[in-house]
C-alpha positions in Angstrom: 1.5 -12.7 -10.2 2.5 -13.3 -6.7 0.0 -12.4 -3.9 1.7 -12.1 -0.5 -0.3 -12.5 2.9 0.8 -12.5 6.7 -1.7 -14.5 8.2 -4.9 -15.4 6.1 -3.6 -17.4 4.0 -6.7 -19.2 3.0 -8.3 -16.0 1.3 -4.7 -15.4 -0.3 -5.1 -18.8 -2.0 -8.8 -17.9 -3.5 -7.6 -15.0 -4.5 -4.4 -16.0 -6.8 -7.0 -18.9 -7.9 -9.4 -16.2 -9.3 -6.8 -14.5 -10.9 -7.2 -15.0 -15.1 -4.5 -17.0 -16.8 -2.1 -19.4 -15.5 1.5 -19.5 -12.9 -0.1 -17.0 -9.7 1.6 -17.9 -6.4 0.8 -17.1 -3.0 4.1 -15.9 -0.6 3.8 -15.6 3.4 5.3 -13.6 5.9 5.8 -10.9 8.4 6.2 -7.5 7.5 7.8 -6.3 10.3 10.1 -9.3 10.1 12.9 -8.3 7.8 14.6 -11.8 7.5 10.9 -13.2 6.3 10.4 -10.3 3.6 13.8 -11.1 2.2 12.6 -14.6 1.8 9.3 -14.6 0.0 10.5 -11.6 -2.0 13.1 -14.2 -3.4 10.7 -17.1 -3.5 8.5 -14.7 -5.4 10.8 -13.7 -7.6 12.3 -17.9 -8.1 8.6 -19.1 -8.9 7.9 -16.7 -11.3 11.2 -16.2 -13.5 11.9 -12.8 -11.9 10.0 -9.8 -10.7 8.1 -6.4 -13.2 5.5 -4.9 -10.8 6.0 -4.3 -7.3 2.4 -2.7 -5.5 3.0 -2.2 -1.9 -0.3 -2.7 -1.0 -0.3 -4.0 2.8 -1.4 -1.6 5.4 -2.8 -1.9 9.0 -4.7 0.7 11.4 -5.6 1.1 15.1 -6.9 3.4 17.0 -4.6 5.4 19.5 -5.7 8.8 19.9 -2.7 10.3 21.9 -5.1 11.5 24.9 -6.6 7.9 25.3 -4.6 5.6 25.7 -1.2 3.9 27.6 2.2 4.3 27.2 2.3 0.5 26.5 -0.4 0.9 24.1 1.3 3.7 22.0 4.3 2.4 21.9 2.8 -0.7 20.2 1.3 0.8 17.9 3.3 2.8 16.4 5.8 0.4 16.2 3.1 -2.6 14.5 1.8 0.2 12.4 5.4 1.6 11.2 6.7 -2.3 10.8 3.9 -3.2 8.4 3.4 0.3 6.3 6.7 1.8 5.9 9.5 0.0 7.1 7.8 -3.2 5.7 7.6 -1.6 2.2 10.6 -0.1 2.5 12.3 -3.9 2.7 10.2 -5.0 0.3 11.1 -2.9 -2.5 14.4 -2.9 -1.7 14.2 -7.0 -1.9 12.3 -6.6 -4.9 15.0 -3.9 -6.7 17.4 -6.6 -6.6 15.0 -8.7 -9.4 13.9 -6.0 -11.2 14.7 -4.9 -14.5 16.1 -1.9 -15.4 15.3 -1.4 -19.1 12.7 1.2 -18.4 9.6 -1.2 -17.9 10.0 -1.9 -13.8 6.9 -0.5 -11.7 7.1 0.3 -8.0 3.3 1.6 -6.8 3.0 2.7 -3.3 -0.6 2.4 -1.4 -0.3 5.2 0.6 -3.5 7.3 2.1 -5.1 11.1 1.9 -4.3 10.4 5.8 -1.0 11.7 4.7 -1.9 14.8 4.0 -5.1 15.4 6.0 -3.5 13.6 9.5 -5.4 11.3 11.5 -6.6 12.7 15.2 -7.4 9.0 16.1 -4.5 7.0 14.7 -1.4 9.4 14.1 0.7 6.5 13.3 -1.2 5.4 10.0 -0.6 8.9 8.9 2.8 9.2 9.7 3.5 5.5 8.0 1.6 6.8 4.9 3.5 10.3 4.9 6.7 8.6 5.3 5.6 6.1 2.3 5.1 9.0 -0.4 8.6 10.5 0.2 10.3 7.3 0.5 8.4 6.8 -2.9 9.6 10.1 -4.5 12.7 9.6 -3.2 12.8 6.2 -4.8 11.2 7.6 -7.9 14.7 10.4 -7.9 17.2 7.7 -6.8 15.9 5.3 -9.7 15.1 7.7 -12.4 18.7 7.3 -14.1 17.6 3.4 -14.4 14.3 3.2 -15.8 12.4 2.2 -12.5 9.0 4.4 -12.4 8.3 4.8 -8.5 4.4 6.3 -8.3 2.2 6.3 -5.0 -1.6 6.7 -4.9 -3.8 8.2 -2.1 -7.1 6.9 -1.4 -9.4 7.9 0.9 -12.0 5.6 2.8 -12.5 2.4 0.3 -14.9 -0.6 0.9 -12.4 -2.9 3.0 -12.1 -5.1 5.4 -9.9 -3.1 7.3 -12.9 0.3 7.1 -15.7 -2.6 7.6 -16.5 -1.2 11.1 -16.4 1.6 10.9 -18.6 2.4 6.8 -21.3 -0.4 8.8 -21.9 1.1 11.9 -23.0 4.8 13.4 -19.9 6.6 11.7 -20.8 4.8 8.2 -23.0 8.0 6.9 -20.6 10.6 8.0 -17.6 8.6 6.1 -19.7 8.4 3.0 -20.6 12.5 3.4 -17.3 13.2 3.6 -17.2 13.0 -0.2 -19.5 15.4 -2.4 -20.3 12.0 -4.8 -22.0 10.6 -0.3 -20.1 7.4 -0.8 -16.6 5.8 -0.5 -14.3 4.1 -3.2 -14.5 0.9 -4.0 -11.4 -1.6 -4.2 -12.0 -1.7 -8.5 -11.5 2.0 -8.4 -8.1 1.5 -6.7 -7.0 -1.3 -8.5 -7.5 0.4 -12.0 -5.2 3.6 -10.7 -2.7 1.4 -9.5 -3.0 -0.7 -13.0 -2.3 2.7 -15.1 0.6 3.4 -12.9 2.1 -0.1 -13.3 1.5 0.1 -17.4 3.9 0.5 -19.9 2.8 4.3 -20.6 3.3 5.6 -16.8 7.0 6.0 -16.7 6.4 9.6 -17.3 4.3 9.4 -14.3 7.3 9.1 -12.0 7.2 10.5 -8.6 3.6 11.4 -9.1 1.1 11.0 -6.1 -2.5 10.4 -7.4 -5.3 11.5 -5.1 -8.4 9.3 -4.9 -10.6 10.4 -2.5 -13.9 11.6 -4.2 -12.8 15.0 -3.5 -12.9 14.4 0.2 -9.6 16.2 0.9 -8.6 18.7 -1.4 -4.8 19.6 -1.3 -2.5 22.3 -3.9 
């Protein structure tokens, strides 16, 4: 398996090292840098014989509620938050596609959000990057049908992260966990065991599916 950071490399090294069996390598680079995802897509792909599962998992958030803040400020995020969750993806698989095999048994699972569907009054651009993610994956999932490539996204809700730290800790925290009929948010094993169905052998039926989990937080036809 290869675990990709941008940054924190140190927590991407324990985390490959606590990974069960043997070869796991850790790749570095910019999402928004498209030159940099080309590269450790390919050095991925080099130390581990070739590529079977790509999870675009990376994601970041900040607040810009569109009545509170600068121009300077909005422009930035939108373009950090758009670099790193869609167009960043988008590079990534299309990197990744170039490794892949197309025998039927090649995974793409997309991270997306219920912030998709629900928007987000306090950081439109998250929502827009994860709306943008789950029709770039099911137009993936059409475009790569004829060639065995299952494209699936999931949408969580709130999920014990680093990134929701702040806010599930302090005076929000209860209100986030209510949201939910079950009063509490997902946690990352939750996630994880979705996204493992969807990159198994018996999801390529699954295709162009998006798969809710949000404790019933947002309900959507």
């Amino acid at each position: 398996m290869a675990v990709h950071c941008s940054s924190n490399r140190g927590s991407a090294d324990v985390l490959a090292a606590g990974l069960p069996g043997e070869g796991h390598v850790v790749v570095q680079g910019d999402l928004r840098d498209a030159a940099a995802v080309q590269a450790f897509v390919d050095d991925a792909a080099r130390r581990l014989g070739g590529l079977d599962v790509v999870v675009n998992n990376a994601g970041v958030y900040s607040f810009h509620t569109v009545d509170d803040v600068d121009y300077e400020t909005w422009q930035q995020a939108w373009a950090d938050i758009l670099g790193v969750n869609l167009v960043g993806a988008a590079n990534v698989t299309y990197c990744a596609l170039k490794h892949l095999p197309r025998d039927g048994s090649a995974r793409i699972v997309n991270v997306g959000s219920r912030g998709a569907f629900r928007g987000e009054p306090d950081s439109p651009a998250y929502a827009a990057s994860k709306a943008g993610l789950t029709a770039f994956g099911q137009s993936l999932a059409r475009a790569l049908g004829g060639t065995g490539v299952s494209v699936t996204t999931v949408a969580p809700g709130f999920v014990e992260t680093d990134m929701a730290a702040s806010l599930l800790e302090g005076p929000e925290g209860d209100a986030i966990r209510g949201q939910s009929p079950l009063n509490r948010v997902a946690t990352p094993e939750e996630i994880a065991d979705a996204v493992r169905y969807l990159a198994s052998p018996g999801a390529q039926w699954a295709t162009g599916a998006v798969l809710d989990l949000n404790g019933a937080s947002h309900l959507r036809l």
